[in-house]
C-alpha positions in Angstrom: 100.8 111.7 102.8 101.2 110.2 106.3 99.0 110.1 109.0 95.7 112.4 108.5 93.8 113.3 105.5 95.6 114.7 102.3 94.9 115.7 99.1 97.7 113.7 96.8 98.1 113.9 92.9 99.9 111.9 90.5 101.5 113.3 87.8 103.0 112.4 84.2 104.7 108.8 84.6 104.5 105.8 87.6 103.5 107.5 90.9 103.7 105.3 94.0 101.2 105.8 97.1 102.7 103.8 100.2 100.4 103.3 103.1 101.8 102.1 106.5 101.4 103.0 110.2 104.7 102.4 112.5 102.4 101.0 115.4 99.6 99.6 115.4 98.0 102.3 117.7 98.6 104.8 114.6 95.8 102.7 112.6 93.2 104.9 113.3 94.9 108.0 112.2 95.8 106.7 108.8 93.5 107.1 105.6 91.0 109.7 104.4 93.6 110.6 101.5 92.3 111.6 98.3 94.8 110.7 95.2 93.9 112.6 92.0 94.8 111.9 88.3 95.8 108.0 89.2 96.6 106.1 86.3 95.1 102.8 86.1 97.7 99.8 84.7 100.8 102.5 85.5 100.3 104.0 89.0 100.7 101.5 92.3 99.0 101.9 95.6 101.2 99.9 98.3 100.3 98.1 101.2 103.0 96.1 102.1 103.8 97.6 105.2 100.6 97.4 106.6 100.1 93.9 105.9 103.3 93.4 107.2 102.4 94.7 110.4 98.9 93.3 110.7 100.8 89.5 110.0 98.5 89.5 106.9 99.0 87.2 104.1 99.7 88.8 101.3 97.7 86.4 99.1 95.2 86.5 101.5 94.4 90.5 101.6 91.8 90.6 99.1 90.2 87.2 99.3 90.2 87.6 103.1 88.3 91.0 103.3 91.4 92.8 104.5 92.2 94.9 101.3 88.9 96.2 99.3 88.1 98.6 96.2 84.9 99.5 96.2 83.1 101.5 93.2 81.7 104.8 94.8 80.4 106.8 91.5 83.3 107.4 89.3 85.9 106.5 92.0 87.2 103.8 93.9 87.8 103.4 98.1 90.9 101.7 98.8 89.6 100.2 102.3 91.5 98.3 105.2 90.5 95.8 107.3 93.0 94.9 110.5 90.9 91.8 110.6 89.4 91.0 107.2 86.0 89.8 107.2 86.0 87.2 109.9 86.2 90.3 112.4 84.5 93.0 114.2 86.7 95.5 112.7 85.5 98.2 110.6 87.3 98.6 107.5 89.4 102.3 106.8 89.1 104.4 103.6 93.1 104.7 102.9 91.5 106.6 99.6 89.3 108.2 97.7 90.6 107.4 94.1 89.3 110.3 92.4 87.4 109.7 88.7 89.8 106.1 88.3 88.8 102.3 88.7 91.5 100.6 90.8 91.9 97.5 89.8 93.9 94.8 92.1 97.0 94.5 89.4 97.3 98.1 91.0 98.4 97.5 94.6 101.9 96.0 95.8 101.0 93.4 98.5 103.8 91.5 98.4 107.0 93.7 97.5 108.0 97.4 97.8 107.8 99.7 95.3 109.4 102.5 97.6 111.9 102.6 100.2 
């Protein structure tokens, strides 16, 4: 992926999306990704990183409006928040999850699932 839009697919197996920015000035340019074929229960999304670099409680990210999946249709936004929902921030589409529900059992917040 990286910074800019992509187009991203997950194949046969666990397939691991990692999203994270090296500066914080790099925020803006991150997101608009669409992941096809995700596998709800077996495929992660990771934030880690990005919470990391935000100083974002981990168990804090969805509660706090920082982390959100929002139903669009038959897919879900995985949306970003610098400042959760306390802020004037407005929240970043990582990604489009194509035709799957994301559930929150599907994101690492906490731990790394690649290096």
């Amino acid at each position: 992926g990286g910074l800019g839009a992509d187009t991203l697919f997950s194949e046969s197996g666990r397939d691991g999306f990692q999203y994270y920015v090296e500066s914080v000035a790099d925020l803006p340019a991150l997101g608009g990704d669409v992941i096809n074929g995700f596998q709800t229960g077996v495929d992660v999304i990771e934030l880690t990183r990005l919470l990391e670099l935000f100083a974002i409680d981990p168990d804090a990210a969805l509660s706090g409006g920082f982390v959100r999946l929002t139903a669009s249709g038959s897919d879900t936004l995985v949306q970003f928040d610098r400042d959760g929902s306390v802020g004037g921030a407005s929240s970043l589409t990582l990604a489009t999850v194509s035709g799957a529900v994301v559930a929150p059992a599907d994101l690492a917040l906490d731990h790394y699932i690649l290096s």
